[in-house]
N, CA, C and O of each residue as an XYZ file, in Angstrom:
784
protein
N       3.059     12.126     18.581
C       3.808     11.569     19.705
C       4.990     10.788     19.153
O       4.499      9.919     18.432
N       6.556     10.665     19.148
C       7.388     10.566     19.050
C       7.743      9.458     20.157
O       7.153      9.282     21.223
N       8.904      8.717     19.626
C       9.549      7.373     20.329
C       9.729      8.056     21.462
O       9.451      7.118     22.209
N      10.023      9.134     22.359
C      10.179      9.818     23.705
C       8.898      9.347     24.447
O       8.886      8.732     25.513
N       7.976      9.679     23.820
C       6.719     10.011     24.160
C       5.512      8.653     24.489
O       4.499      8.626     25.189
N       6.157      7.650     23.653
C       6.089      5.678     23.877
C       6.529      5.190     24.921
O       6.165      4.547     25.906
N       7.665      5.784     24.337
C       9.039      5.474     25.893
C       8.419      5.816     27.179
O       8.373      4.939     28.041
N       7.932      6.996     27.420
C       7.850      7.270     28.665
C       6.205      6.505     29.097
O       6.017      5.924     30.166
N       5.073      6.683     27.941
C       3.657      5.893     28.130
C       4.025      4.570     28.796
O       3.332      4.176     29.734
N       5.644      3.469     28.141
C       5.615      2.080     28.388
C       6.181      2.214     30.024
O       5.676      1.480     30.874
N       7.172      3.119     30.369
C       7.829      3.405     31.475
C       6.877      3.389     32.763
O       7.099      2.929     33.883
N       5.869      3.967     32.307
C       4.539      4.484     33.389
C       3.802      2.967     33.562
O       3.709      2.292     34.587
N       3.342      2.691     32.280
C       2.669      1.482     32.566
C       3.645      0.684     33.104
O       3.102      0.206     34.100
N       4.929      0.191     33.029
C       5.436     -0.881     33.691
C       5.382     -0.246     35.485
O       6.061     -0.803     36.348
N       4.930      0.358     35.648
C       5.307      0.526     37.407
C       3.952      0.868     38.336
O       3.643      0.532     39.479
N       2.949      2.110     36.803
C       1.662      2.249     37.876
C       0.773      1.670     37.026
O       0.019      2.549     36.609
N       0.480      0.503     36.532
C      -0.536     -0.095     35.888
C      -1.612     -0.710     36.913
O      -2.600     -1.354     36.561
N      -1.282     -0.427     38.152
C      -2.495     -0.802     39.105
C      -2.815      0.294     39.522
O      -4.033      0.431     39.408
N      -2.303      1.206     39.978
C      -2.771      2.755     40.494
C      -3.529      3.837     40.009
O      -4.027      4.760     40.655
N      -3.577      3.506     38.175
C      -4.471      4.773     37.912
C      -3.705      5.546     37.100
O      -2.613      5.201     36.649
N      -4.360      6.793     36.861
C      -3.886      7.530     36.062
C      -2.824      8.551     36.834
O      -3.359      9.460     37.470
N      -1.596      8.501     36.842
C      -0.654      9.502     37.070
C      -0.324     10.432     36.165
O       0.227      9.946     35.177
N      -0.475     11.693     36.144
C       0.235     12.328     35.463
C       0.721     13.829     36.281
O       0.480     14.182     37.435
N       1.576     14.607     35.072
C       2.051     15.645     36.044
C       3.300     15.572     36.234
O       3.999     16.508     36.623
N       3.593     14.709     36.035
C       5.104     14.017     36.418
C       5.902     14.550     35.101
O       5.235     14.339     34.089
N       7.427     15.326     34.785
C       8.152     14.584     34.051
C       8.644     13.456     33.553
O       8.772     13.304     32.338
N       8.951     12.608     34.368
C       9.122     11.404     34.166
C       8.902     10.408     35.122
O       8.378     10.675     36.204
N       9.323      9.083     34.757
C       8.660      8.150     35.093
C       9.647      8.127     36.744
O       9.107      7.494     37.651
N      10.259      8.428     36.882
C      11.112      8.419     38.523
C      11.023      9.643     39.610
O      11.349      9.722     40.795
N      10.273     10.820     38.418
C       9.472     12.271     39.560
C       8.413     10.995     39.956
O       8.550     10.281     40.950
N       7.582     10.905     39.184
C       6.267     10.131     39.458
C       6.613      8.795     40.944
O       6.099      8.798     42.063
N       7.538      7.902     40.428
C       7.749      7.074     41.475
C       8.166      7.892     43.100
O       7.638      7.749     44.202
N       9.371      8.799     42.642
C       9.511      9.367     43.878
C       8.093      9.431     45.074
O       7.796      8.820     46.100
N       7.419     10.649     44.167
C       6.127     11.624     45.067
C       5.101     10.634     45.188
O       4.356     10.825     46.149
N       4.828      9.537     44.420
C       3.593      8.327     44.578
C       4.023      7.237     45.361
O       3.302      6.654     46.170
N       5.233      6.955     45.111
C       5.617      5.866     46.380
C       6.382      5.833     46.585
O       6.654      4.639     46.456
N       7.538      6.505     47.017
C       8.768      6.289     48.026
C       8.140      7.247     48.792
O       8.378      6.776     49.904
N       7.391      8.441     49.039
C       6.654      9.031     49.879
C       5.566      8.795     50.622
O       5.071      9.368     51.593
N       5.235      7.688     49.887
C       3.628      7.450     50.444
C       4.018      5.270     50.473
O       3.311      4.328     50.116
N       5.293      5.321     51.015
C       5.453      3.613     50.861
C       4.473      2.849     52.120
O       3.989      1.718     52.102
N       4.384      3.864     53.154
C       3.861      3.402     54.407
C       2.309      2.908     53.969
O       1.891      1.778     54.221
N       1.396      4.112     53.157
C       0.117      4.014     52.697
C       0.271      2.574     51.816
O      -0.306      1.579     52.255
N       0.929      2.497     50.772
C       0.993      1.655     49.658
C       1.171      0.143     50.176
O       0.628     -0.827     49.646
N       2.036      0.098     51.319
C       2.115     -1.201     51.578
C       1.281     -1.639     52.491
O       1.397     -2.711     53.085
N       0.503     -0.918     52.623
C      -1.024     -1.524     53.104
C      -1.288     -2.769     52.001
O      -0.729     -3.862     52.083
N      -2.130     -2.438     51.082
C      -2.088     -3.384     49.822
C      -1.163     -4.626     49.819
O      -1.499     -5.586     49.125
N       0.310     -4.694     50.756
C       0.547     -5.869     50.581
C       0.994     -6.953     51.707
O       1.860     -7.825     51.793
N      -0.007     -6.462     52.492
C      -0.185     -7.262     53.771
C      -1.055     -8.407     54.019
O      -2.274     -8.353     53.856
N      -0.415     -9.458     54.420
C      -0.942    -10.884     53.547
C      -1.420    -11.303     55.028
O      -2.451    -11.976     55.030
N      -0.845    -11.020     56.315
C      -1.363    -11.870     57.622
C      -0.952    -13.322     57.696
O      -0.078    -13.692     56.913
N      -1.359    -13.996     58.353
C      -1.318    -14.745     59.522
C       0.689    -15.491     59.576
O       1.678    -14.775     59.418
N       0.714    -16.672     59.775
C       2.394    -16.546     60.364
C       3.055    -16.480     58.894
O       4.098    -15.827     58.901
N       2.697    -16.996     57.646
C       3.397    -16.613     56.476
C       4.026    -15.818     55.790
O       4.903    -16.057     54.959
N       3.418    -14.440     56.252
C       3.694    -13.423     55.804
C       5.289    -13.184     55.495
O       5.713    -13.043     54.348
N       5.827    -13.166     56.257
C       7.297    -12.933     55.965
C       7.966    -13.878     54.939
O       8.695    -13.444     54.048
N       7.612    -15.535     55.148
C       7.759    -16.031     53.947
C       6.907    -15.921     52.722
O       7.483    -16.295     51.700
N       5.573    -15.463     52.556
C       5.335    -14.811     51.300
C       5.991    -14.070     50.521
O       6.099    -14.170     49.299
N       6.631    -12.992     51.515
C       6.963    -11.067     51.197
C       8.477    -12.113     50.844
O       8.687    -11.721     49.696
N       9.367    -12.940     51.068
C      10.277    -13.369     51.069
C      10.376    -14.040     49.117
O      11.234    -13.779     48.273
N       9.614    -14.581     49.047
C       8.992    -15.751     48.051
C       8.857    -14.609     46.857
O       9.270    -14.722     45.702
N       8.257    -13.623     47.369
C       7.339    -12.573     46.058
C       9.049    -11.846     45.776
O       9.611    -12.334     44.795
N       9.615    -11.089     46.315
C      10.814    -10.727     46.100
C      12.080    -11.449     45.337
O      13.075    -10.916     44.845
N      11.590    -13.308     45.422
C      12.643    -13.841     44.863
C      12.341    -14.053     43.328
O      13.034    -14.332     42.350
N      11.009    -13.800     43.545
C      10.256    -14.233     41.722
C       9.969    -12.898     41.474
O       8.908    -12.864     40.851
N      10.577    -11.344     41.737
C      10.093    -10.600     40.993
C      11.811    -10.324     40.511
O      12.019     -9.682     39.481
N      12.969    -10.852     41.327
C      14.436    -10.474     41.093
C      14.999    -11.731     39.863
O      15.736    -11.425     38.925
N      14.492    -13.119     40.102
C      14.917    -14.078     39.514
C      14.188    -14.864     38.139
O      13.178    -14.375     37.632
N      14.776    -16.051     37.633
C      14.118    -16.106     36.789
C      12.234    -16.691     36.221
O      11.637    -17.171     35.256
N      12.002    -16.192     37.676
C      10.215    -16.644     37.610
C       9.992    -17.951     38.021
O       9.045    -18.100     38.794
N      10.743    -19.117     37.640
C      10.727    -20.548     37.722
C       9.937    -21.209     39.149
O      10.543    -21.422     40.199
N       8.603    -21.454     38.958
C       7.677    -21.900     39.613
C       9.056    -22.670     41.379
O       9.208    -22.208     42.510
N       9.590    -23.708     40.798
C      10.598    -24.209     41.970
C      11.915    -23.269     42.432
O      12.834    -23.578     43.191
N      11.699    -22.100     41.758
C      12.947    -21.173     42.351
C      13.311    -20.612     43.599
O      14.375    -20.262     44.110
N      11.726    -20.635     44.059
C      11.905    -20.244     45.629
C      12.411    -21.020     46.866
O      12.810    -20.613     47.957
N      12.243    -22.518     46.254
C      12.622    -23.837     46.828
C      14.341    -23.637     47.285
O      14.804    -24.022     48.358
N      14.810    -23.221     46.629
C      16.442    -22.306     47.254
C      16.421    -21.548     48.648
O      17.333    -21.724     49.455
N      15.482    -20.800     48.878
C      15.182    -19.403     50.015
C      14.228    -20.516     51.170
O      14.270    -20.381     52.393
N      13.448    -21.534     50.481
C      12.304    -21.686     51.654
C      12.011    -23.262     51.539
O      12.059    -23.704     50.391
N      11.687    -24.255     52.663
C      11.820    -25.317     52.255
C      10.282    -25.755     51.642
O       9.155    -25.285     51.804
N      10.918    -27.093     50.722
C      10.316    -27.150     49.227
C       8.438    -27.038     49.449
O       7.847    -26.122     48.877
N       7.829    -27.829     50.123
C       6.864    -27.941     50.597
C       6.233    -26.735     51.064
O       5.067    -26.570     50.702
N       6.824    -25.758     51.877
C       6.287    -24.651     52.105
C       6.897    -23.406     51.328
O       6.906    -22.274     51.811
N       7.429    -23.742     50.019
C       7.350    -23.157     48.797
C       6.454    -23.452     48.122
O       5.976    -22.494     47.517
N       5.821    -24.739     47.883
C       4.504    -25.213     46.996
C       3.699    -24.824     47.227
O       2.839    -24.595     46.377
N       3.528    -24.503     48.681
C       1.976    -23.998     48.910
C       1.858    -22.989     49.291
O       0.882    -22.605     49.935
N       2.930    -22.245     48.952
C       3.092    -20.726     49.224
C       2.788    -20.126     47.602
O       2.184    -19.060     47.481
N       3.168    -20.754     46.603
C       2.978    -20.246     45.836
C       1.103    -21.121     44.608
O       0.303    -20.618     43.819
N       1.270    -22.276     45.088
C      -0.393    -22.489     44.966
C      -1.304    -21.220     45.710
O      -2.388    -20.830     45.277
N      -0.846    -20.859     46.513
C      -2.072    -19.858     47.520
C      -1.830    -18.685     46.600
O      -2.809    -18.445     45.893
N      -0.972    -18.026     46.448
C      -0.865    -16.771     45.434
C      -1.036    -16.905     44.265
O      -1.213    -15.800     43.753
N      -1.097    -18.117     43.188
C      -1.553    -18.544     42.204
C      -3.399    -18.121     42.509
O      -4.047    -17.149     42.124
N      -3.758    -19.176     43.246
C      -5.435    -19.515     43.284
C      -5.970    -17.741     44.105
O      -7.102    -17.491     44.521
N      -5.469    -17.340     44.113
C      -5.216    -15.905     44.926
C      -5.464    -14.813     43.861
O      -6.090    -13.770     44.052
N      -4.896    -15.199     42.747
C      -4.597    -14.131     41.573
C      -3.483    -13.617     41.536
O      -2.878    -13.295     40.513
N      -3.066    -13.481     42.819
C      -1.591    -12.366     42.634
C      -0.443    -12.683     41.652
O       0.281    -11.739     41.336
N      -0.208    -13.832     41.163
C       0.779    -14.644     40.551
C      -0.009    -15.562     39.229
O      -1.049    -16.202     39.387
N       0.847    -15.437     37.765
C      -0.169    -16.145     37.296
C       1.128    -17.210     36.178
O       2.198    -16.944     35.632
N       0.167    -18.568     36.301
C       1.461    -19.367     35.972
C       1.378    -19.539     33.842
O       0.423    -19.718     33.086
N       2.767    -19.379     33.609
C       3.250    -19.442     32.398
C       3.187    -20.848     31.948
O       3.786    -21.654     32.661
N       2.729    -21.184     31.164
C       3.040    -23.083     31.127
C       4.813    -22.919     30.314
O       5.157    -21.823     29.872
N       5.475    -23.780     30.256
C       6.870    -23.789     29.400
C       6.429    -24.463     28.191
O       5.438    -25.171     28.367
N       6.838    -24.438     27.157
C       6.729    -24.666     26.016
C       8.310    -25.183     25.385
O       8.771    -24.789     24.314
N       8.906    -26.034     26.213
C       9.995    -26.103     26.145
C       9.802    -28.097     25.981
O       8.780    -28.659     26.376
N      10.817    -28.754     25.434
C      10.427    -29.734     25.208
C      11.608    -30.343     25.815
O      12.589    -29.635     26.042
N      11.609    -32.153     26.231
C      12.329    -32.462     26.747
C      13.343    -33.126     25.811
O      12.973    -33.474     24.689
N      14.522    -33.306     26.189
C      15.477    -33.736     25.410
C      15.711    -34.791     24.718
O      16.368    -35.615     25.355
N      15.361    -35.196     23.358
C      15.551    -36.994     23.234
C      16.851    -37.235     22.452
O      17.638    -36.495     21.861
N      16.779    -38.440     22.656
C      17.822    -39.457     22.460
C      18.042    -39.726     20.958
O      17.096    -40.107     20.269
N      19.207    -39.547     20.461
C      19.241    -39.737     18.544
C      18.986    -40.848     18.040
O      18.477    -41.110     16.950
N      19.599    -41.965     19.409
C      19.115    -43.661     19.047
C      18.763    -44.040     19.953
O      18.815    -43.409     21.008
N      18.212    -45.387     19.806
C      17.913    -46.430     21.334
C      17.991    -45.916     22.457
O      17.406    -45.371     23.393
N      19.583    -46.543     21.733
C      20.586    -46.782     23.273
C      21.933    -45.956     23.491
O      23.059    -46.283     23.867
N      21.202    -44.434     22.996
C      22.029    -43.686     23.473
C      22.168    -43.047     25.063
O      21.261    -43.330     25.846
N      23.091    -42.347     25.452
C      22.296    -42.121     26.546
C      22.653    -40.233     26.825
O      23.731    -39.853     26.371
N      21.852    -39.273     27.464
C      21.500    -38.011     27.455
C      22.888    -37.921     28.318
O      23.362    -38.844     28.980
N      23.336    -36.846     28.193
C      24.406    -36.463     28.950
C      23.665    -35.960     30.899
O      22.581    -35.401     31.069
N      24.344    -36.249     31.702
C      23.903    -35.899     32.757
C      23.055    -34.600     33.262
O      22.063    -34.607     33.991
N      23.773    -33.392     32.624
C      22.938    -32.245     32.866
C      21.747    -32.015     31.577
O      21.214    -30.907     31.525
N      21.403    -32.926     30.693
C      19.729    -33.262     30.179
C      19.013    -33.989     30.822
O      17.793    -33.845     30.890
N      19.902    -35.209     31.601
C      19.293    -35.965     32.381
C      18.370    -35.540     33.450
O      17.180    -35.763     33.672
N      19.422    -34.762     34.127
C      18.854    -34.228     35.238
C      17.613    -32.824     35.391
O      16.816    -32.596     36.301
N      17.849    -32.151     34.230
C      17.427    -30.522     33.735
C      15.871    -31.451     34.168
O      15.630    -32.654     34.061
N      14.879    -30.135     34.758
C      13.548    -30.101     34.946
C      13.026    -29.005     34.564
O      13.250    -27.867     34.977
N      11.782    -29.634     33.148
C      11.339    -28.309     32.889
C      10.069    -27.939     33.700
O       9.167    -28.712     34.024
N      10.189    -26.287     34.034
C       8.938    -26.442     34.992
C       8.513    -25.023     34.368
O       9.241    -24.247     33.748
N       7.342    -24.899     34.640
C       5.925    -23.549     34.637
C       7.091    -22.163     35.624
O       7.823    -22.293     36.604
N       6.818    -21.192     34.927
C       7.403    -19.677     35.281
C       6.112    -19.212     36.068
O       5.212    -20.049     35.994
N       5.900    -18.448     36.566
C       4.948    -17.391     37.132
C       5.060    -15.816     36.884
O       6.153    -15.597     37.407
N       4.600    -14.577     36.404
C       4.490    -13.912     36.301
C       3.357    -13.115     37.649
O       2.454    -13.815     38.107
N       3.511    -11.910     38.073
C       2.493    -11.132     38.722
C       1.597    -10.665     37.515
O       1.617    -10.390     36.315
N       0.648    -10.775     38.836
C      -0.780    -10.317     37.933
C      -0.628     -8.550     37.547
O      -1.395     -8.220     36.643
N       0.224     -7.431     38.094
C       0.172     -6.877     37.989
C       2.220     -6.166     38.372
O       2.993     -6.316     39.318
N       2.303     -5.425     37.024
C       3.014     -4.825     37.219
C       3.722     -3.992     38.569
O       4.883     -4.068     38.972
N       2.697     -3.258     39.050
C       2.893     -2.305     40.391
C       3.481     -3.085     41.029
O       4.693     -2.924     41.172
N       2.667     -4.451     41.767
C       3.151     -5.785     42.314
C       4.477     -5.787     42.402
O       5.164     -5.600     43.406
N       5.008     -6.139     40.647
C       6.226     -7.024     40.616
C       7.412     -5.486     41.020
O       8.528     -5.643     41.515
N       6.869     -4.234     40.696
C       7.618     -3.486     40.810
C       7.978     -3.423     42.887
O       8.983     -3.503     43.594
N       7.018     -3.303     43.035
C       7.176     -3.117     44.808
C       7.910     -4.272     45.406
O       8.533     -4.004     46.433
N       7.970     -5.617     44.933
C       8.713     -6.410     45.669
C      10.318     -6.446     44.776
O      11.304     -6.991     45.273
N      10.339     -5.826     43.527
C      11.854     -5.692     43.328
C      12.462     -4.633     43.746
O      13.685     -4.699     43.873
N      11.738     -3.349     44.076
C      12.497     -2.245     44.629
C      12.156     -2.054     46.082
O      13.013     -2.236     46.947
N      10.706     -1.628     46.423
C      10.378     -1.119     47.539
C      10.247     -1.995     48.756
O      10.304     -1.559     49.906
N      10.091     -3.096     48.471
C      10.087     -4.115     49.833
C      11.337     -4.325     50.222
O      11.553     -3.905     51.359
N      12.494     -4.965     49.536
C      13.646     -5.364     49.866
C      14.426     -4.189     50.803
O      15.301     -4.341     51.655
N      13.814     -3.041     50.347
C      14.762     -1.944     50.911
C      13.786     -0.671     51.800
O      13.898      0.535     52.020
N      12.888     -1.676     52.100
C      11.657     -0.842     53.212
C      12.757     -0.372     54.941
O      12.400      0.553     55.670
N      13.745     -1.052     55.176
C      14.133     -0.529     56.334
C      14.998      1.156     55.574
O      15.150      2.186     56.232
N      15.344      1.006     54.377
C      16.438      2.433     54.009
C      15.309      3.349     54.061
O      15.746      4.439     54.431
N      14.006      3.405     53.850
C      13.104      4.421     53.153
C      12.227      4.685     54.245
O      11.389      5.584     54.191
N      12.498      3.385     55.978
C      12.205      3.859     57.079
C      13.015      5.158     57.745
O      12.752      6.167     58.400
N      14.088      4.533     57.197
C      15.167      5.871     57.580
C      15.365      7.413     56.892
O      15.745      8.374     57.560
N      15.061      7.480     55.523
C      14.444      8.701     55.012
C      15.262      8.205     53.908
O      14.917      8.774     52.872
N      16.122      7.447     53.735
C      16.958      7.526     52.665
C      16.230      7.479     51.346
O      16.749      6.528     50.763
N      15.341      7.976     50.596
C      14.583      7.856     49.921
C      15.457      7.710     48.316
O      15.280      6.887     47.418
N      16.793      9.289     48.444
C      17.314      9.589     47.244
C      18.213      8.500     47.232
O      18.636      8.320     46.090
N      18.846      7.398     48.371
C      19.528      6.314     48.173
C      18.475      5.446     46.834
O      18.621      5.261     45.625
N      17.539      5.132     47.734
C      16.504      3.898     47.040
C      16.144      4.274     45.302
O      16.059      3.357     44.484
N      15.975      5.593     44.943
C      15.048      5.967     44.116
C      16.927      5.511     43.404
O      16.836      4.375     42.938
N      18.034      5.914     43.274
C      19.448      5.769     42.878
C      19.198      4.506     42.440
O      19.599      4.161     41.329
N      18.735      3.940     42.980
C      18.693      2.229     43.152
C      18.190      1.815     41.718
O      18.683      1.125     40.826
N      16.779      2.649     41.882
C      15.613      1.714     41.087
C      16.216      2.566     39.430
O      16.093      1.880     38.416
N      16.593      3.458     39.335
C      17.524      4.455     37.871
C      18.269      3.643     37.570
O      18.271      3.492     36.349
N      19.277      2.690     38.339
C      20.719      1.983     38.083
C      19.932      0.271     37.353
O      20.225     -0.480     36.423
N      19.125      0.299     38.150
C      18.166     -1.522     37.180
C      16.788     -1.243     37.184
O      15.987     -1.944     37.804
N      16.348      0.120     36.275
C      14.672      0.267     35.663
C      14.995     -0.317     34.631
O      14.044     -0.972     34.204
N      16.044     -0.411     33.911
C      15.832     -0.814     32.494
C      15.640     -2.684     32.277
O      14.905     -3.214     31.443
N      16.682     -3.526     33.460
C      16.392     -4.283     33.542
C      15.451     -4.931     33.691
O      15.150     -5.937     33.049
N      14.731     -4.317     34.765
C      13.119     -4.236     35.334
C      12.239     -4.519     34.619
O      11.498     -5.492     34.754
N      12.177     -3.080     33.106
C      11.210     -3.100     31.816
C      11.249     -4.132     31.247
O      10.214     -4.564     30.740
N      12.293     -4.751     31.167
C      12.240     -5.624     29.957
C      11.391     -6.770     29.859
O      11.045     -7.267     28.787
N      10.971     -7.294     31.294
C      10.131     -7.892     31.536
C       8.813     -7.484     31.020
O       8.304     -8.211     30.167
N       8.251     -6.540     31.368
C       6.949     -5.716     30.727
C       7.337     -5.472     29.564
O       6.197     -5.401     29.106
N       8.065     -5.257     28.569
C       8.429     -5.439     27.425
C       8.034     -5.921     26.503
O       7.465     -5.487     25.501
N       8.511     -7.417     27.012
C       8.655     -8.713     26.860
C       7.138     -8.913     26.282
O       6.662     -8.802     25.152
N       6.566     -9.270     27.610
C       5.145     -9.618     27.529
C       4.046     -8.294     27.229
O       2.852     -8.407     26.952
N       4.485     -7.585     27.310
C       3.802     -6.713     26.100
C       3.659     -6.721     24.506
O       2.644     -6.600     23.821
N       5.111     -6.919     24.098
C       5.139     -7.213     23.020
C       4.431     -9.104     22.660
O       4.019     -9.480     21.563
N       4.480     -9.815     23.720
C       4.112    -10.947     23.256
C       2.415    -11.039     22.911
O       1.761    -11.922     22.357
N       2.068     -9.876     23.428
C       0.501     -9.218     23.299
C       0.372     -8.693     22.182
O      -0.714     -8.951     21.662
N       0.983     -8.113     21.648
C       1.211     -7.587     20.427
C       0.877     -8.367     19.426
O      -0.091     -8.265     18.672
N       2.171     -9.579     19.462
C       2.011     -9.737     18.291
C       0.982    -10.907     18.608
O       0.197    -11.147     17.690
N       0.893    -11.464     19.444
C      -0.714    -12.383     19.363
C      -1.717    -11.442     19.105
O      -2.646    -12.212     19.351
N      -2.236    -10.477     18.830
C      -3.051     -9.585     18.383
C      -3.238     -9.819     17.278
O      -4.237    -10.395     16.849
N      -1.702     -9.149     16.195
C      -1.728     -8.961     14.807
C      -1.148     -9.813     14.190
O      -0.515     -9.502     13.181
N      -1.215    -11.179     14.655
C      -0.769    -12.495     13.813
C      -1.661    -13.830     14.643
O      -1.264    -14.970     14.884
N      -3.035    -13.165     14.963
C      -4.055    -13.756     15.251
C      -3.920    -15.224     16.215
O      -4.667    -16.201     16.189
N      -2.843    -15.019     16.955
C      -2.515    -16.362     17.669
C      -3.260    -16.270     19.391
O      -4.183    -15.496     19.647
N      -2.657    -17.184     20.390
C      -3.238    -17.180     21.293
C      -1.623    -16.437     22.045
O      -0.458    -16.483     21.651
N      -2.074    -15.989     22.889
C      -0.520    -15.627     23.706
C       0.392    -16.816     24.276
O       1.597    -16.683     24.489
N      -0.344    -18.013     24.499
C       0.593    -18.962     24.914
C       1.448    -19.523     24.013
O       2.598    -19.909     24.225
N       0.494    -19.562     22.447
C       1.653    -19.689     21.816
C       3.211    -18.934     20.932
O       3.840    -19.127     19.892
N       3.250    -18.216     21.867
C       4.128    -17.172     21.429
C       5.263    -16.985     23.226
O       4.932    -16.384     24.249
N       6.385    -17.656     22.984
C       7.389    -17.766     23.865
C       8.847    -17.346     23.853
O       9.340    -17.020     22.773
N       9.461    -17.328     24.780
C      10.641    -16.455     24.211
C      11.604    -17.561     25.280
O      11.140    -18.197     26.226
N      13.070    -17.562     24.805
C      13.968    -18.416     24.932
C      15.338    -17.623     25.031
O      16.169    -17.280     24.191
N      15.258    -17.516     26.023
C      16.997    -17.123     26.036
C      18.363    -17.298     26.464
O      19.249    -16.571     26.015
């Protein structure tokens, strides 16, 4: 099996790592097409949350699968309080699982120096990741754009997800490889972080 042949194994796992075994497919966007832009109606069964939240959940999950994860990021889209406990409930839920930061806070060279305003102010906070790939994939492509794929536009959407899959991966990448090498340099995964 050849770097093609990785490529396409990591491609699959970043999108159907909850669904099972797909195969049959050329590639990883035949597969998405015929499994879920065809069958989105079936699939989003699975992400029907109920009672009046729902829309701010499905709202919340879309902003942390597009942005940079940051536990208070949703606090922008939804007010702060019913961001906290929107995302405590999907935490204690499983669906969402929190990153601690490993990032340290800024000190001072002397005394009585003083931090420039934007150290002052900077808050470091906990990221969240989905518990599952499929997840993070359906609220960055298929939810946001569930009214185009009501309409049939399917070859619009699937255009979509070809123009930022790669962006997408890198995330599963990421934390794949951070699996990795906590494996074969015997560490724990938390301590192994990335900074960019």
């Amino acid at each position: 099996m050849g770097d093609a042949g990785i490529d396409a194994i990591l491609q699959f796992h970043f999108v159907f790592d909850e669904i099972g075994c797909i195969s049959g497919y050329a590639d990883v966007f035949e597969a998405i097409e015929n499994e879920i832009l065809l069958c989105f109606e079936h699939l989003g069964e699975r992400f029907k949350f109920g009672g009046e939240c729902e829309e701010q959940i499905k709202k919340a999950l879309m902003k942390f699968a597009r942005s940079d994860r940051k536990k208070i990021g949703i606090s922008k889209i939804l007010p702060r309080f019913t961001a906290q406990k929107i995302t405590a409930d999907l935490i204690n839920a499983k669906f969402l699982i929190t990153e601690k930061s490993s990032e340290q806070r800024a000190q001072k060279e002397r005394k009585n120096d003083r931090l420039p305003r934007a150290l002052r102010r900077y808050h470091i906070t906990d990221k969240v990741h989905f518990s599952s790939n499929f997840a993070r994939f359906w609220f960055r492509f298929i939810e946001p754009n569930l009214p185009a794929l009501r309409l049939g536009e399917i070859g619009r959407v699937l255009s979509l997800i070809k123009a930022d899959f790669n962006a997408y991966a890198g995330l599963g990448f990421e934390i794949l490889s951070k699996e990795l090498l906590a494996k074969y340099l015997y560490l724990e995964i938390s301590q192994i972080s990335s900074f960019w």
